[in-house]
Backbone as JSON, one array per atom type, in Angstrom:
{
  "sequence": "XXXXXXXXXXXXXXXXXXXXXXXXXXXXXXXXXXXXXXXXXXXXXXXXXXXXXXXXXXXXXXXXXXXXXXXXXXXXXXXXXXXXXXXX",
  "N": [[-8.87, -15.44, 8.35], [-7.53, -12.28, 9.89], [-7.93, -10.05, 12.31], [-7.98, -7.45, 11.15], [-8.64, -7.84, 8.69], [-11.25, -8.8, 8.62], [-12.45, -6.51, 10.02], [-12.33, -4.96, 7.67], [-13.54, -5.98, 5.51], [-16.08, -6.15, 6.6], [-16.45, -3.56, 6.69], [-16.56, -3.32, 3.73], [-19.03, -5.2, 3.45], [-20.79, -3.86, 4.36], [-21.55, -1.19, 3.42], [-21.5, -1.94, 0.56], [-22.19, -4.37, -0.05], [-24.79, -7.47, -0.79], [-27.02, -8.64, 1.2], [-28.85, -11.63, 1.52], [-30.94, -14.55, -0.27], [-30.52, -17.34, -2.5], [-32.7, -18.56, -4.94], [-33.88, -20.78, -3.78], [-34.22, -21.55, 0.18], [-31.66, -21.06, 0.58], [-28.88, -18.84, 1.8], [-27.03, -16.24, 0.81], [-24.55, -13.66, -0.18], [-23.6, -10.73, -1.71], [-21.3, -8.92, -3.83], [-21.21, -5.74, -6.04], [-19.24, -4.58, -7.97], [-17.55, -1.59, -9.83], [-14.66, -1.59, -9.22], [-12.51, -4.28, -10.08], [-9.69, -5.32, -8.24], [-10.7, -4.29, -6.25], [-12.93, -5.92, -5.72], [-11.13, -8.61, -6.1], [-9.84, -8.55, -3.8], [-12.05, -9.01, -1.87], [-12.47, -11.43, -2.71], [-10.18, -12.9, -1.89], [-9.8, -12.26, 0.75], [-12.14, -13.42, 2.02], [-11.52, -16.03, 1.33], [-13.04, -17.68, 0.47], [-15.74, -18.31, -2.24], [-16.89, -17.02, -5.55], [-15.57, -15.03, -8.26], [-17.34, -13.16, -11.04], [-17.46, -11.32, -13.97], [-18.9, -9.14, -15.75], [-19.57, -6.95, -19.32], [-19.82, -3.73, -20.06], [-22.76, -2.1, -19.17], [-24.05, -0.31, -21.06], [-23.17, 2.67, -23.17], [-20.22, 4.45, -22.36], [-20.4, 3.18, -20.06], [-18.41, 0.99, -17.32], [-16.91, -2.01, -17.1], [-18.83, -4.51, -15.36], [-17.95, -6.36, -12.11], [-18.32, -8.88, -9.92], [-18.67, -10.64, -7.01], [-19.76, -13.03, -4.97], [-21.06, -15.27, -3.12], [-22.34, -18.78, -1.37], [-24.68, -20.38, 0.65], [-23.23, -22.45, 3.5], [-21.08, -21.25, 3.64], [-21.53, -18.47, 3.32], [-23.0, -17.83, 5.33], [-21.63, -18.76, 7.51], [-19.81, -16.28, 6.99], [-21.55, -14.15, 7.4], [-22.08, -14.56, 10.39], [-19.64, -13.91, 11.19], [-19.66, -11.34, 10.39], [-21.16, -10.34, 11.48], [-21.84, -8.95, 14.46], [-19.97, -6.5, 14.01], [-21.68, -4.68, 12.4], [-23.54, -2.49, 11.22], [-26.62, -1.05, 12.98], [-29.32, -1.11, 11.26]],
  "CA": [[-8.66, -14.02, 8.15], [-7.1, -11.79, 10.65], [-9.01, -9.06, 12.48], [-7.95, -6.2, 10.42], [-9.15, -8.45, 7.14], [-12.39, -8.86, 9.25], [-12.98, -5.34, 9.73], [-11.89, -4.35, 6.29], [-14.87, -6.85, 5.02], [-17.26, -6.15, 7.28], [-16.89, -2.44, 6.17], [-17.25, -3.41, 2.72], [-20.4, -5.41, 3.06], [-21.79, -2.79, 5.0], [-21.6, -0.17, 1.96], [-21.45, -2.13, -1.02], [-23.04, -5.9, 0.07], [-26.12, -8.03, -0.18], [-27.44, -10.03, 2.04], [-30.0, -12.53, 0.79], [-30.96, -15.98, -0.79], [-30.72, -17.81, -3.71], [-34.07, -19.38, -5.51], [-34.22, -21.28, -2.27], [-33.4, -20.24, 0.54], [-29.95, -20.88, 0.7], [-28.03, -18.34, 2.39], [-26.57, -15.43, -0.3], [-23.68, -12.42, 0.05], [-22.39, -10.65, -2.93], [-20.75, -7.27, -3.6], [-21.25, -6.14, -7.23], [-18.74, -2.57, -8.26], [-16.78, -1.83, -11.21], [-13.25, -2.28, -9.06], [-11.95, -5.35, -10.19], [-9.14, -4.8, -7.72], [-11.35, -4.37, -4.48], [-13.9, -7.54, -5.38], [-10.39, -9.8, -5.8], [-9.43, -8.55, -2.87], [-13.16, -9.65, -1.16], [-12.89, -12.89, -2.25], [-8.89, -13.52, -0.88], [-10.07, -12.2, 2.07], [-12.78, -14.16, 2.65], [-11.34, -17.51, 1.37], [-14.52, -18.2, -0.51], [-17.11, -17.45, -3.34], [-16.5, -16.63, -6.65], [-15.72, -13.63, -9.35], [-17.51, -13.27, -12.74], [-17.67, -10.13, -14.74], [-19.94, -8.96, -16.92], [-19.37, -6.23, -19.87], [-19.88, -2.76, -19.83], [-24.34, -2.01, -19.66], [-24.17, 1.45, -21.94], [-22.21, 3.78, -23.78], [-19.15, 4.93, -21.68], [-20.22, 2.36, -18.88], [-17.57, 0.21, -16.72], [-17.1, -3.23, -16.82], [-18.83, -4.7, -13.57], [-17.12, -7.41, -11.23], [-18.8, -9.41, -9.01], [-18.43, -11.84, -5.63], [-20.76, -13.86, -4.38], [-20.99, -16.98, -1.94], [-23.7, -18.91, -0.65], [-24.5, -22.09, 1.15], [-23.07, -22.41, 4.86], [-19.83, -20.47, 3.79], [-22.19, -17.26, 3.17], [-24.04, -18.22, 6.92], [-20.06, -18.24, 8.29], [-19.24, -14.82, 6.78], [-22.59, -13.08, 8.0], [-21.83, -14.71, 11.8], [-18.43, -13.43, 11.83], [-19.54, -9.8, 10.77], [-22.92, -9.5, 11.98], [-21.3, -7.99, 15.31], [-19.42, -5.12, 13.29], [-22.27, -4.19, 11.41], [-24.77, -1.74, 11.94], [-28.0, -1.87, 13.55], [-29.68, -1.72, 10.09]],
  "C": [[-8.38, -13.39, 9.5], [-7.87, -11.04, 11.21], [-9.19, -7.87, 11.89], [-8.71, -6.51, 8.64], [-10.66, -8.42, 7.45], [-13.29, -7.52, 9.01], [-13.39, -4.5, 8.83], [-13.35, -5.19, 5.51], [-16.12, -6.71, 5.76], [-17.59, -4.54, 6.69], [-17.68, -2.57, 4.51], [-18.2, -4.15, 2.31], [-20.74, -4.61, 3.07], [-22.38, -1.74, 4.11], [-22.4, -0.69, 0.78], [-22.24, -3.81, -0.85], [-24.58, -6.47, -0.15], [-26.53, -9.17, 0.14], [-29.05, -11.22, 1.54], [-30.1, -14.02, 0.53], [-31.41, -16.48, -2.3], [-32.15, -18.29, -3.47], [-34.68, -20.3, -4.49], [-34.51, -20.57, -0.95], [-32.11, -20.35, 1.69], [-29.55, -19.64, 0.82], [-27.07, -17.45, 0.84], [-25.85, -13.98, 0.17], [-23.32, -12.54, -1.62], [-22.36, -9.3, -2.79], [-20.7, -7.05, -5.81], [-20.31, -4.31, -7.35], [-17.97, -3.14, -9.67], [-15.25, -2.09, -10.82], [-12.73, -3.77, -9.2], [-11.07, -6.05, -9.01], [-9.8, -5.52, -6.08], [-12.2, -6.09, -4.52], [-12.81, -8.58, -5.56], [-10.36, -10.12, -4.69], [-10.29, -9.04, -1.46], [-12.5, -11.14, -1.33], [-11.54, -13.79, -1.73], [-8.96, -13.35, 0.31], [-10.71, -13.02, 2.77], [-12.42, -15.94, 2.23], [-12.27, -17.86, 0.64], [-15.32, -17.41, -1.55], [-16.09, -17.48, -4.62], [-16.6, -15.47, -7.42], [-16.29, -13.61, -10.41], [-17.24, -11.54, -12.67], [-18.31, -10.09, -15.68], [-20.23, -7.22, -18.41], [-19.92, -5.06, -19.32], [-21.91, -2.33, -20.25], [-24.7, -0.53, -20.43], [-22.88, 1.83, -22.37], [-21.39, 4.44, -22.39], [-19.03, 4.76, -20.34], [-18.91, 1.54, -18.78], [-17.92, -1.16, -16.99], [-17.94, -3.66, -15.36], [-18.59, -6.32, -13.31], [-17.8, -7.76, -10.09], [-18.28, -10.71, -7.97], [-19.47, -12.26, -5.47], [-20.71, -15.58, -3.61], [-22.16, -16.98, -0.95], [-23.86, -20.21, 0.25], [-24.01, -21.63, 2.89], [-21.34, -21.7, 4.6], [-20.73, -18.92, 3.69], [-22.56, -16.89, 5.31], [-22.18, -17.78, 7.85], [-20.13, -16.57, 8.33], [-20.47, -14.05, 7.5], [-22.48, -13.24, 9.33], [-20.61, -14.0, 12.03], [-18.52, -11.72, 11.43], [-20.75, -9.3, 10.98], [-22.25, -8.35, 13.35], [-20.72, -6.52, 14.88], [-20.2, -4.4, 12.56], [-23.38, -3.2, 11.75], [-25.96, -2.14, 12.3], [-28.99, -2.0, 12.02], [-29.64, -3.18, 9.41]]
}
């Protein structure tokens, strides 16, 4: 990924991301919104992870679309935007 793809992903952890671990503790990023759109566009960016979706949870709710990647490709992505990220 380029540096402008970098930036562009590092913003949208920063917002919309979480950092964490699976049942282990394997290493965990995902981004969960209703843009379909923006979470493709996570996971071409980052080269990795995968999309599900999951129906709409109420009356005149959105579909929601999810990313997620874990393992030592998660551990990558958090080294390459820990620097861009806030002190939080």
């Amino acid at each position: 990924m380029n540096s402008n793809e970098l930036y562009w992903l590092a913003g949208i952890l920063e917002g919309e991301g979480y950092f964490g671990h699976t049942n282990t503790t394997t290493p965990l990023i995902q981004v969960q919104m209703t843009d379909l759109d923006v979470v493709e566009k996570i996971r071409a960016v980052a080269g990795v992870g995968s999309v599900s979706s999951r129906g709409p949870q109420g009356f005149g709710k959105k579909d929601v679309h999810r990313w997620a990647v874990n393992g030592n490709n998660a551990l990558s992505i958090m080294r390459a935007v820990l620097p861009l990220m806030g002190a939080r």
